[in-house]
N, C-alpha and C positions, 0 to 999 in steps of 0.2 A: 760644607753647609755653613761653616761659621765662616766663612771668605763672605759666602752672599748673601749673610745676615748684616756682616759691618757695609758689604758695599750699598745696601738696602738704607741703610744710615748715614751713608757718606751721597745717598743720591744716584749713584751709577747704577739705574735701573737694569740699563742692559746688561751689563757685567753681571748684575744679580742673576739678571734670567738664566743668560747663559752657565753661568755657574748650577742655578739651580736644576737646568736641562740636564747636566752630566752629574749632577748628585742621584737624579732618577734614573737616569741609563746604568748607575752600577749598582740603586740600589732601591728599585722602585718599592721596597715596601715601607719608605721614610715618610712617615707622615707629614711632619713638618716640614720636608720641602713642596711636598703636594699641596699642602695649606698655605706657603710664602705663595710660591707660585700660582697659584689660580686667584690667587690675593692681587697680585702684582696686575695680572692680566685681565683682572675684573674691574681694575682701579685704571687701568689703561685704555675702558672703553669698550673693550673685545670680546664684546657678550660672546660670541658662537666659540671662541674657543677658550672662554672660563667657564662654560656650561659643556663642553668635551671634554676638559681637565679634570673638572669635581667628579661626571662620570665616570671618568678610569681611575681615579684618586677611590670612589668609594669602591670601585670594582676590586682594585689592587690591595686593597688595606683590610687587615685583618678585622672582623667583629668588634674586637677589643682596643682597638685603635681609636684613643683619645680624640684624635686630629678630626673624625668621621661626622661628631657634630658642629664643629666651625665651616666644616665643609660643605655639609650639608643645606646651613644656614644661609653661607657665601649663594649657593646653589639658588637657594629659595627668593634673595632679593637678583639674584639677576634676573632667574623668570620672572618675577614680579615687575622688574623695572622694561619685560618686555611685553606683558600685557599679558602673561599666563598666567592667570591668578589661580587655575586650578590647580598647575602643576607647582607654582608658586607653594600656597599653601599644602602640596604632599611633599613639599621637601623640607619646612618649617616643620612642617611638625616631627616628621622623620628624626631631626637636627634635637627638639622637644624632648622625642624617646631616648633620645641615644645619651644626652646629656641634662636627667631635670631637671637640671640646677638652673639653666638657662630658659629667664621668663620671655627675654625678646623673642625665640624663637615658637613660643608658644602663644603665644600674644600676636604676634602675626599672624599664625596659622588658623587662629581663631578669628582675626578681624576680618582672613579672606572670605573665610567660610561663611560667616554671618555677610559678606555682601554681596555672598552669592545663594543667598536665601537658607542656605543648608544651616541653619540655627543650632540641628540635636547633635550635628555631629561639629560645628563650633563648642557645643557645650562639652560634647565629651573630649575634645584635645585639652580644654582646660581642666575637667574634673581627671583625666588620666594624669595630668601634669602636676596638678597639686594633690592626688594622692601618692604621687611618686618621689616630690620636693625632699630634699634632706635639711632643708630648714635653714638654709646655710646663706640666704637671701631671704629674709622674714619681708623686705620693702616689695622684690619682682613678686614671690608667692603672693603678697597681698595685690597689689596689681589682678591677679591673674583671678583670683578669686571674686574681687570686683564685678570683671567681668563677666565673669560665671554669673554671680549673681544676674548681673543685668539681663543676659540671655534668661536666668530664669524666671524674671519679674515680666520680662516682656512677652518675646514671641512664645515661650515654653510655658509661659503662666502658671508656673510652676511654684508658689509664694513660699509655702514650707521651707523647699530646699533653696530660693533665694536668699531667706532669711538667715538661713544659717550659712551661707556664703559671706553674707555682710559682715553676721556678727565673726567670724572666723577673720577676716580680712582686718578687723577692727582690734581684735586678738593680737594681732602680728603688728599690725601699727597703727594704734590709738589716735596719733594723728593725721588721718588720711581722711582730710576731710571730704570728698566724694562719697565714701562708704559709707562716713556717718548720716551724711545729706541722704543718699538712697536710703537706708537702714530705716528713720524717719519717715522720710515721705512713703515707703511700702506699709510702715505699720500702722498708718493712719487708714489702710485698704482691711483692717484686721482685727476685727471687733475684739477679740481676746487681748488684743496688746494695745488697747486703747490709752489707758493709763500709762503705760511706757512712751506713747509716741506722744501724746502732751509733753510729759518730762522731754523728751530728747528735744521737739520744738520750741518749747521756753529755751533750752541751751541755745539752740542757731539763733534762734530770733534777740534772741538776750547781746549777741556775737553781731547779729546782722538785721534789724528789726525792719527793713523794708524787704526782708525775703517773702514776695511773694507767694511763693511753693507753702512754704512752713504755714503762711496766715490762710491759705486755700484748704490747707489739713487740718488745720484745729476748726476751720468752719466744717468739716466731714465729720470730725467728731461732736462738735457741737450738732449739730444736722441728728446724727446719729443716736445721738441722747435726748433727742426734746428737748435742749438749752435753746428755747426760742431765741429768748433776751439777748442769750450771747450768740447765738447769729445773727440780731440785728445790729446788735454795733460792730460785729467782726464785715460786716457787709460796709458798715460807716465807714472804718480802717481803708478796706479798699477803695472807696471811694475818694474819701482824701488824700489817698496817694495818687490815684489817677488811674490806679491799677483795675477797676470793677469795669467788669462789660457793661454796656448797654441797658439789659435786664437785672443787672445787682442796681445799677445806679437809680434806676426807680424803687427799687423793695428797699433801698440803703437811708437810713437818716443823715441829715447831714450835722448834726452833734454827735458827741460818743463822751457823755459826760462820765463816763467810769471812774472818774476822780483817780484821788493817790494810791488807791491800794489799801492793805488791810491796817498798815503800818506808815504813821504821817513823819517818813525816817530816810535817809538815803541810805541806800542799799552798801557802798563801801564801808566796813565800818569804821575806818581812820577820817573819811568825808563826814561821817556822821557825827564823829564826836568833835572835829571839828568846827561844825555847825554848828553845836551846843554850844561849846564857850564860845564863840562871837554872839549869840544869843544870850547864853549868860554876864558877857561886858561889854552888851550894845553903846549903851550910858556910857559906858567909861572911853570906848571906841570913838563916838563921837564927840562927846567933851575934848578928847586929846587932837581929832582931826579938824574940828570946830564944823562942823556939818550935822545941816537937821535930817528931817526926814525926806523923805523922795517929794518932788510935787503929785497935785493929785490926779488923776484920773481925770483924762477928755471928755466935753462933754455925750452925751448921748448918741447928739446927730454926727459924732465921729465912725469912722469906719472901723470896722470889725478888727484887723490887723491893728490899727492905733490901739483900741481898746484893749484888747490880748496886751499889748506891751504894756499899757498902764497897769493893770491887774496884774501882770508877771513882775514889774517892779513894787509893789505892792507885797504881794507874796514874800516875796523874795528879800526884800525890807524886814516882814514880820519875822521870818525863817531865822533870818541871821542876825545883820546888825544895816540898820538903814546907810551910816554912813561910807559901810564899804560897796554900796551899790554902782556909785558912780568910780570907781577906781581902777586904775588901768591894772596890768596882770604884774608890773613889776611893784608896785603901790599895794597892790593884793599882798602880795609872799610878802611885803616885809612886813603890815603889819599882823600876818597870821604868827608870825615866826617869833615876832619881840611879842605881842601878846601872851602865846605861850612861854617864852623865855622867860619872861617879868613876873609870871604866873608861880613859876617854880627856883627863879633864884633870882630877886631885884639887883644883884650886883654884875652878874657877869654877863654882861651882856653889849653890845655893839650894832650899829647903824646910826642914819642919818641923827646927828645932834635932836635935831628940832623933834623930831617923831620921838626919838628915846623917852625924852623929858617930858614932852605929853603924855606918853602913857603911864610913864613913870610912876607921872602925880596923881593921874584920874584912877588907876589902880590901887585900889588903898588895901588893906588886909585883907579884909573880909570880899572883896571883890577878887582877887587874887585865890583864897579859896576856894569860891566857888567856879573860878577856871580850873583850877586843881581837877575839881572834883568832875567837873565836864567833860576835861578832856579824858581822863580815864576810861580804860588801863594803859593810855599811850603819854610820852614823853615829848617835849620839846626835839630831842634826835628824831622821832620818828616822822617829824613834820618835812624832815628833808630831802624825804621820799615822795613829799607830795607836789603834785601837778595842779597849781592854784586854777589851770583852764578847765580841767576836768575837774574838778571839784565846786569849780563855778557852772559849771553844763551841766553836771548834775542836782545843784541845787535850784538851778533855773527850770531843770525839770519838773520838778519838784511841783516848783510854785506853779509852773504850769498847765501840770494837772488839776490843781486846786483851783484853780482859775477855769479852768474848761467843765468843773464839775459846779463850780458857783453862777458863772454867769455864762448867758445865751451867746456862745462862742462857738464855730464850725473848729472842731480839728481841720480841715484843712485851712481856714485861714490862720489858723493857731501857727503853722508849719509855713506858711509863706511868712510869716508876719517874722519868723526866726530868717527865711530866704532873704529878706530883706534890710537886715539887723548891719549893726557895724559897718566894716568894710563896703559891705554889699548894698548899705541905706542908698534910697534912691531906683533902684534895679526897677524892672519893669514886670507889674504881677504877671504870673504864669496864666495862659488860659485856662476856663474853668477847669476842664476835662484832663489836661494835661499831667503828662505822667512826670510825677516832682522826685521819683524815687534816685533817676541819678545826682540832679542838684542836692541832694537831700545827704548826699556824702562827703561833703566837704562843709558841711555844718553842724559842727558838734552841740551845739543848744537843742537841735531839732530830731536831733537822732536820738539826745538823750531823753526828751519830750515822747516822742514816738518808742521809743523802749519802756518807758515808765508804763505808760497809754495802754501799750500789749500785758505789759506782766498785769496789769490789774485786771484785764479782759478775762486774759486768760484763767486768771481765778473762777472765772465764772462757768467754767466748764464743768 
């Protein structure tokens, strides 16, 4: 056996075979060579006689025979790769019983069964398999449980015991985001877990804020509750992404002025205190950079996208400090970085000559305290964790909200007018109707805009 284990390794299949033929002539009840071999010859193409070997392999081999569920398994994908899904699936699952541990074989057996309509008894290979799990694979149990669930959310409609499939799946690994996504989208179907399944949709949608699913379940909930108000602008949401049928796009406004939120603050709070001090030594900021304020605001008969961006550098001016509006992202960090530095020790500090000594002087004591006291409870170190892009998209968000709640502005041109921005100035508008949700991923202004947009909404549930 160990001859035609290394020649298995060294390639000389046939050697192997051969070897492993006369390991079973003197001693047919070896498990492991009944497993190389029908391995070998399964792996060779030879369905008819890997599916006669696993037969007299499981024939031969005692109950207690380890080998029984590999074998079993081997068994189950060759019938499957020959179009016997029945028998297919009675020897996954066979494979299932013989060894819980093993979620592929049960996961198969279950996938056949549901695509052969047989759903109770898909359901029951997995609840027999994860009541029988020794835990010893928290990832495949969770798997297997998933799918349980889904069998019971769907054809079994069965929501109770779905739920507690999810949440058991979710138990085992926290991070499988599928579970949490179904977990979610089912308790939005459950009047008693309505306040759970808000909370769980703020998370995805916080995580992923063009999730359609998520923004279709807080309008159920809303729906549900007589939140008129916040189904008409959760109908607006859809709309402006491009995602609302037909029948939403007539009921939908095309404004969704919900403003900032309860709190005129960004949501990070090292983004937010950083905020403060550039607000608190706007003056000093620009004195050292020698830059005024933004220019003003297009006239009237400018287009809606112009206007959005006059209004957002406006905001966004007042938010922080006007003169770091126009500055690129490495022009950004350094003067977040000496600001703060000069703020908590005028001496030790380093960068560009010219920049140092502007700020140097525009920082006088009492300016310098109250950056102290801004940026609090964080440190000069703590700034070198920050991501001047993300902290500029989120205070762009910001402003953008304030903006879409002040003036006659569509959130959807809000979110072209981001499409459009930078790199992408010039691009050609989306049609009206058009779904912006995948452009809408590779623009961090617009995603943070549209996440601000939902968390305020969704207050209103």
């Amino acid at each position: 056996l160990r001859a035609a284990e290394l020649d298995l390794r060294a390639g000389e299949r046939a050697a192997a075979e051969t070897r492993l033929r006369d390991v079973l002539a003197l001693a047919p009840a070896s498990g492991r060579a009944w497993e190389l071999l029908a391995a070998l010859v399964a792996e060779d193409g030879r369905g008819d006689e890997a599916l006669a070997l696993t037969g007299e392999a499981l024939a031969a081999l005692p109950e207690s025979a380890p080998e029984r569920a590999a074998l079993s398994a081997l068994r189950g994908r060759t019938l499957e790769a020959r179009g016997d899904g029945r028998g297919a699936a009675a020897a996954y699952r066979l494979a299932a019983e013989l060894d819980p541990s093993l979620a592929a074989p049960a996961l198969a057996a279950a996938r056949l069964l549901r695509a052969a309509g047989e759903w109770r008894e898909a359901a029951n290979v997995l609840a027999a398999f994860a009541a029988a799990h020794p835990q010893t694979d928290p990832g495949g149990l969770a798997r297997a449980l998933l799918q349980l669930g889904r069998l019971r959310a769907g054809p079994l409609e069965d929501v109770d015991g779905a739920v507690e499939s999810y949440r058991r799946a979710l138990e085992l690994a926290p991070d499988l985001a599928e579970a949490e996504e179904a977990l979610a989208d089912l308790l939005a179907h459950v009047p008693a877990a309505w306040n759970e399944a808000v909370e769980r949709h703020r998370v995805l949608l916080a995580r992923d804020p063009t999730r359609v699913a998520s923004l279709r379940a807080l309008l159920r909930v809303a729906n549900g509750r007589g939140a008129d108000g916040a189904v008409t602008l959760g109908l607006g949401i859809l709309r402006a992404l491009g995602a609302a049928t037909p029948e939403e796009r007539r009921e939908a406004p095309a404004r969704v002025p919900v403003g900032p939120g309860r709190r005129v603050a960004l949501a990070d709070p090292l983004h937010e205190a950083v905020r403060r001090l550039t607000q608190e030594t706007a003056k000093e900021i620009g004195s050292a950079l020698g830059a005024g304020a933004p220019s003003e605001a297009p006239p009237e008969a400018a287009d809606a996208t112009a206007r959005f961006r006059a209004a957002c550098v406006a905001e966004e001016a007042r938010l922080a400090a006007p003169a770091l509006v126009p500055l690129d992202t490495d022009e950004l960090r350094a003067v977040l970085a000496l600001t703060a530095e000069l703020a908590f020790d005028g001496e030790a500090v380093s960068g560009d000559a010219q920049l140092v000594n502007g700020l140097a002087r525009a920082l006088g004591r009492r300016a310098r305290k109250r950056a102290r006291r801004a940026l609090e409870p964080f440190t000069p170190a703590d700034l070198a964790s920050l991501d001047p892009r993300s902290w500029r998209a989120e205070l762009r968000a910001l402003a953008g909200a304030i903006a879409l709640e002040r003036e006659p502005i569509e959130l959807r041109s809000a979110l072209v007018a981001w499409l459009q921005s930078g790199e992408r100035a010039g691009a050609a508008e989306p049609p009206p109707e058009a779904d912006l949700r995948p452009a809408l991923q590779a623009v961090p202004e617009a995603l943070a805009l549209l996440r601000r947009v939902i968390a305020a909404w969704s207050e209103l549930l």
